[in-house]
N, C-alpha and C positions, 0 to 999 in steps of 0.2 A: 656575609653568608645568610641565606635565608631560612626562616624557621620553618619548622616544618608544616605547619598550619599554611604558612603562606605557599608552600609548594604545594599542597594538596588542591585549595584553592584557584590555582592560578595556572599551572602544568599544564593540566588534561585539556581543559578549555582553551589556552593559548593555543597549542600544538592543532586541535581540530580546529581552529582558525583559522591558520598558518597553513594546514594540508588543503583546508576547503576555500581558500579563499578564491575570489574571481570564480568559485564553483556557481553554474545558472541554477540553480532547484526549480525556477519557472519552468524550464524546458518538458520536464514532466507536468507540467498541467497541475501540481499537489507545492502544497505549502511546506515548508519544513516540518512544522507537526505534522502532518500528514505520512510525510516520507517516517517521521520515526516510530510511526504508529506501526508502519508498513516493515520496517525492519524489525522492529520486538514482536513482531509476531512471525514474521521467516524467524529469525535467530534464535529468539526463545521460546518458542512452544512446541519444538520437536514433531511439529504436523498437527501438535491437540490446541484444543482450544486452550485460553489462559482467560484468566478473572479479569476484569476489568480493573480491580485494585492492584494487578499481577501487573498489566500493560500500565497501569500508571507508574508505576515503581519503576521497570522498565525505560517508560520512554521519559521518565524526570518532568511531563506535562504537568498543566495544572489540570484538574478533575471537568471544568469547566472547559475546555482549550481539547480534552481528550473526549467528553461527550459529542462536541461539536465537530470533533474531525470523525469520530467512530461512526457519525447519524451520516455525513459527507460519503465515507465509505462504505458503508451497508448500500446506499442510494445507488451509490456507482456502481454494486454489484463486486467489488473487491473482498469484502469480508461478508461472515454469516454474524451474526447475532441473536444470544438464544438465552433465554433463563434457565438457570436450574431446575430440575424438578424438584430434587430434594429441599432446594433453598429457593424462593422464590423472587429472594434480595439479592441473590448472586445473579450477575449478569456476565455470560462469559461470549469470547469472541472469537474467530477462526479464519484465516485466510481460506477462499475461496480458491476455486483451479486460476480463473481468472486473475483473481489476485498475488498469487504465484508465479505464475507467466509474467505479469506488470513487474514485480521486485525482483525478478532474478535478468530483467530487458535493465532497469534501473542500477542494477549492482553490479554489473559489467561496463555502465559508462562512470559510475562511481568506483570502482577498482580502476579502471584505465586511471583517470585522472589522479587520484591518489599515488598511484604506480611510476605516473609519470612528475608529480609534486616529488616523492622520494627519490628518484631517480639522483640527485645530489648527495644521498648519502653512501657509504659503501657498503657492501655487501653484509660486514663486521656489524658497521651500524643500525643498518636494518633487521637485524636477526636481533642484536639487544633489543630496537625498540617494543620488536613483537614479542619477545620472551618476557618482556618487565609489561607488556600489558596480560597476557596470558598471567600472569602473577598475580596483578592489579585483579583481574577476574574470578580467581581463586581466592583472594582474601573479601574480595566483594561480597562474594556466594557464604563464606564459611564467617560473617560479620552478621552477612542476612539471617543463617540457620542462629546465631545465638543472641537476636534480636526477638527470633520468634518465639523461641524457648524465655524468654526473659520475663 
């Protein structure tokens, strides 16, 4: 039986393995950082902009890895990049219409392929997987709120 350390470690990462594998991420012209940079800011910014320390948290990049795909993507016209007024050290970032358009043309051949990877499971199966990570997301968010308070 495994500890739980090891399942925390080893699950998540397997699994997106396992669903993505044989997945091209060339086909879109974007690196994998790139593509996650693209996704934490569709998924997580509710249309606003988010901090750059927000999108690092988000996409699990290194800070280095995230400046050089963010500079990529401002180039290409995908995202805005702006400083605070009020903070001149916070640098925050925003998908563009453009950029918009790109991840949601991206997130319908990444749903087919995923759609069609679970296709093996049943209906039963598939409803757990997505409720235990809808969970997983919820203890993520309410770990984050008492990391910042700490």
């Amino acid at each position: 039986m495994k500890d739980d350390l090891t399942i925390l470690f080893t699950s998540y990462p397997k699994l997106l393995k396992q669903i993505f594998k044989n997945f091209d991420y060339s086909q879109f012209g974007f690196s994998k950082a790139v593509l996650l940079i693209l996704f934490g800011l569709r998924y997580r910014s509710n249309g606003k902009s988010l901090k750059m320390s927000e999108l690092e948290s988000h996409s699990g990049l290194k800070k280095s890895t995230l400046s050089e795909s963010v500079d990529l993507l401002v180039k290409s016209g995908y995202i805005e990049r702006k400083r605070s007024e009020k903070d001149r050290r916070v640098v925050k970032v925003r998908l563009t219409k453009k950029g918009e358009n790109r991840i949601d043309e991206i997130t319908k051949i990444a749903e087919s392929f995923m759609h069609q990877k679970l296709k093996i499971l049943t209906d039963e199966e598939k409803g757990k997987l997505f409720e235990a990570f809808e969970t997983i997301e919820q203890i993520a968010e309410k770990l984050e709120g008492a990391n910042k308070n700490a």
